[in-house]
C-alpha positions in Angstrom: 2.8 4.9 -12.3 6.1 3.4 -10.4 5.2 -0.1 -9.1 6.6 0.2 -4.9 5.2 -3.8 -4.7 8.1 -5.4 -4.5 9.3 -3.2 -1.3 7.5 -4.6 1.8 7.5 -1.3 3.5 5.0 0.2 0.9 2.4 -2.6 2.8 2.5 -0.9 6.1 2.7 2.5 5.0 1.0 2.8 1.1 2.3 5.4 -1.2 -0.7 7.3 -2.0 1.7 9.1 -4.3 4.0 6.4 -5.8 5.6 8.4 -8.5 7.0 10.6 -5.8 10.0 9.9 -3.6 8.7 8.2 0.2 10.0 9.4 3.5 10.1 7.4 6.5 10.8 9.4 9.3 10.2 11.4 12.6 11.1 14.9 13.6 14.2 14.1 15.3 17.7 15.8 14.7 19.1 13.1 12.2 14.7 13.1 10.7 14.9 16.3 9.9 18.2 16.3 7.9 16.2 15.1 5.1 12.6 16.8 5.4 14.9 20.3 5.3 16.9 18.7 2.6 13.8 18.1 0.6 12.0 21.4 1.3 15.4 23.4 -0.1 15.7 21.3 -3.0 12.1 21.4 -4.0 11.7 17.5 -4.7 8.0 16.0 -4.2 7.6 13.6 -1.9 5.1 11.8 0.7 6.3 11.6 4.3 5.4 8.5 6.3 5.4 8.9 10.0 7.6 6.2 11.5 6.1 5.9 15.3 8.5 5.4 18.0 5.7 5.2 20.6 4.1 2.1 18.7 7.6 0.5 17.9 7.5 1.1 14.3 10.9 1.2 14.0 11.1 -2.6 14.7 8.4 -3.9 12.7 9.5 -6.2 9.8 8.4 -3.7 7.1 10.2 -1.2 8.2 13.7 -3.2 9.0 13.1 -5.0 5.3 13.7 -1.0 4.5 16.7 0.0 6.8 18.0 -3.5 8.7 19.1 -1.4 11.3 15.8 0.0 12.7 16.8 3.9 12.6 14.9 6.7 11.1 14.8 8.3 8.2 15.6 5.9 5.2 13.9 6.9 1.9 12.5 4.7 -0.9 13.5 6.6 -4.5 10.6 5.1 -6.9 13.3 7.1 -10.0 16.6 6.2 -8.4 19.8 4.9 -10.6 18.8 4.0 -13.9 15.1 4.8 -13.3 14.6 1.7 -10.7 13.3 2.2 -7.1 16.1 2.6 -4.4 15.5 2.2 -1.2 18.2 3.9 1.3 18.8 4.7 4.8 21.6 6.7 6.5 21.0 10.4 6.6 24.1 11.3 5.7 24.2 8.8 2.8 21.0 10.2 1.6 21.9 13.8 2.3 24.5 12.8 -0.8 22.3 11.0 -3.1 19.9 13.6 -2.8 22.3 16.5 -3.5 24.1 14.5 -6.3 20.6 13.1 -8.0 19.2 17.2 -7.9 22.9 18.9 -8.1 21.7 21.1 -5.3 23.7 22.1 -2.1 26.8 19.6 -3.2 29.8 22.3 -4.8 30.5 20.8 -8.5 34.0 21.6 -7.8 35.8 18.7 -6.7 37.7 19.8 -3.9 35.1 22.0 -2.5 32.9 18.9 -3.0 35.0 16.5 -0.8 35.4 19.2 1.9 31.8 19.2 2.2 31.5 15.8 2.4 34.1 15.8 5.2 31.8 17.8 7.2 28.9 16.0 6.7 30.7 12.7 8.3 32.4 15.2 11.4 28.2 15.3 12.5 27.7 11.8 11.9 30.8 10.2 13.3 31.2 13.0 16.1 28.2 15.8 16.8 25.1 13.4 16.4 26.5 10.6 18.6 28.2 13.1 21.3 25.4 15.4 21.2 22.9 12.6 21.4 24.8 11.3 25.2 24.7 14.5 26.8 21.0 14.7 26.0 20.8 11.1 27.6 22.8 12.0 30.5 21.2 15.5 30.9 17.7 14.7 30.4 16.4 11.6 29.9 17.6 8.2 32.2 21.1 8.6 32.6 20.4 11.8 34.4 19.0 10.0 37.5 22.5 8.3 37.7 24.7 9.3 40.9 27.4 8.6 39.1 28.3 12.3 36.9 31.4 11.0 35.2 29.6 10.0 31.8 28.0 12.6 31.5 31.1 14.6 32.3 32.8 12.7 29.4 29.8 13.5 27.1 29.9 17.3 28.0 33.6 17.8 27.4 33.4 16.2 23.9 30.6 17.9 23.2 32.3 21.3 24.0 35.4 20.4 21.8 33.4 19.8 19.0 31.6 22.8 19.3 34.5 24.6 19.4 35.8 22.8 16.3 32.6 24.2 14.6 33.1 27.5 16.3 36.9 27.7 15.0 35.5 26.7 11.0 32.4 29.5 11.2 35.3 32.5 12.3 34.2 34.6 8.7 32.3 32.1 7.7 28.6 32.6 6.9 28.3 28.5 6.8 30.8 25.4 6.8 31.8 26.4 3.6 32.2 30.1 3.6 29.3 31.5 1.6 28.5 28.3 0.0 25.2 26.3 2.1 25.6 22.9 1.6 24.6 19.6 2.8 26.9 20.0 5.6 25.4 22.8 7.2 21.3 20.7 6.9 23.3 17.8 8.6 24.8 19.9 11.8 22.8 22.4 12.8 19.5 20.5 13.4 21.8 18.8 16.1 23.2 21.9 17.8 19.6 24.0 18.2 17.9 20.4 19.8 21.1 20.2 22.1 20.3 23.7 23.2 16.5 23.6 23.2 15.6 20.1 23.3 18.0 18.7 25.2 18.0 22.1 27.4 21.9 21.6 27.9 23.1 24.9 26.5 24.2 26.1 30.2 25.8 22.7 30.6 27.9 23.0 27.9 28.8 26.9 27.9 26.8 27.9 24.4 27.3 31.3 25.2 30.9 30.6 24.7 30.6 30.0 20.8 28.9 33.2 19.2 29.7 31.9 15.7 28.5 28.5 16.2 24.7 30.8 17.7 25.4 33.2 14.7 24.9 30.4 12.2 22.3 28.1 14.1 19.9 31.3 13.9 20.3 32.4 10.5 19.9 28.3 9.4 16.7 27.8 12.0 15.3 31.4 10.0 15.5 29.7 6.5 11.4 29.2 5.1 12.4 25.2 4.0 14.2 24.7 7.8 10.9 25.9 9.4 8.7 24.1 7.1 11.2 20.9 7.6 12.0 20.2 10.9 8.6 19.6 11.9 7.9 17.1 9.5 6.3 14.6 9.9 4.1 16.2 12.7 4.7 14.2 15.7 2.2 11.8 16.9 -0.1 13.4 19.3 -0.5 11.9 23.0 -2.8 9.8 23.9 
């Protein structure tokens, strides 16, 4: 059995499975990346609510884990060389995971990189503009008189999309008929900017029929509707 001990976490949330690899997360866009990663790849693992409510995300076990307080990070008891790893990042442990399974990364080197690519195009641009407009649109910022940041948001948020839409003209996925990695990093962000964040009008969806094309067929796949709602969110009080 694979000793978690030395990994502080494991004392506020114990693996009742230790052999198997431990998520940290909540059902949030960048959450979700890796429950749907694990779910295609067929991976065991035990999922550990991280509660945002209750400030889990602050607690000293959890930043011992990921010293910057965000969700998911993932503790490998099997990592490099057999020894735990712990890891945090979703697009970093998108990678690991498709490089430790050799699922949903191409072999080939080129097509490999250009996956990659994509993957940091979410993280360095969808997540983060996405994430605004859903700020701005529904949650404090859209109480604020002032419309210009949200304006800001909206427009980046509509180039992007149309960088997505341009890349999915023929395409059944990011990279052609290939799904990857890429495609479990980005489209989790574009269906909660259109549901969630109810800004779909705001930003003209209707305008990017390749982009809604792609974002249904992915939100149809069995491991993306077993995925994105794991862990179950906490229930209200």
């Amino acid at each position: 059995m694979s000793d978690l001990s030395a990994f502080p976490i494991t004392k506020r949330w114990p693996a009742k499975h230790p052999d198997r690899l431990q998520l940290y997360s909540l059902p949030t866009p960048n959450g979700v990346k890796i429950s749907i990663m694990l779910e295609e790849i067929g991976l065991p693992y035990e999922v550990h609510l991280v509660d945002f409510g209750k400030d889990d995300q602050k607690t000293p076990e959890f930043l011992s884990l990921n010293p910057n307080g965000k969700i998911p990070a993932i503790l490998d008891p099997d990592g490099p060389g057999g020894k735990p790893l712990g890891l945090f990042e979703s697009g970093a442990i998108l990678q690991y995971l498709a490089e430790k399974t050799g699922k949903l990364l191409p072999a080939d080197a080129a097509r490999r990189w250009q996956t990659i690519q994509w993957v940091h195009f979410q993280m360095g641009g969808i997540g983060p503009m996405f994430g605004q407009v859903g700020f701005f649109h529904k949650w404090a910022g859209k109480s604020w008189e002032d419309k210009r940041p949200r304006d800001r948001y909206v427009a980046e948020a509509k180039r992007l999309l149309n960088v997505l839409e341009q890349r999915l003209v023929g395409r059944d996925w990011l990279m052609g008929d290939t799904y990857t990695i890429a495609d479990i990093a980005t489209f989790p962000w574009v269906n909660n900017l259109v549901t969630f964040y109810e800004a779909g009008e705001l930003v003209g969806y209707s305008d990017f029929p390749n982009v809604d094309r792609v974002v249904k067929t992915f939100m149809a796949r069995p491991a993306v509707v077993r995925g994105r709602n794991i862990p179950e969110r906490p229930k209200p009080a």
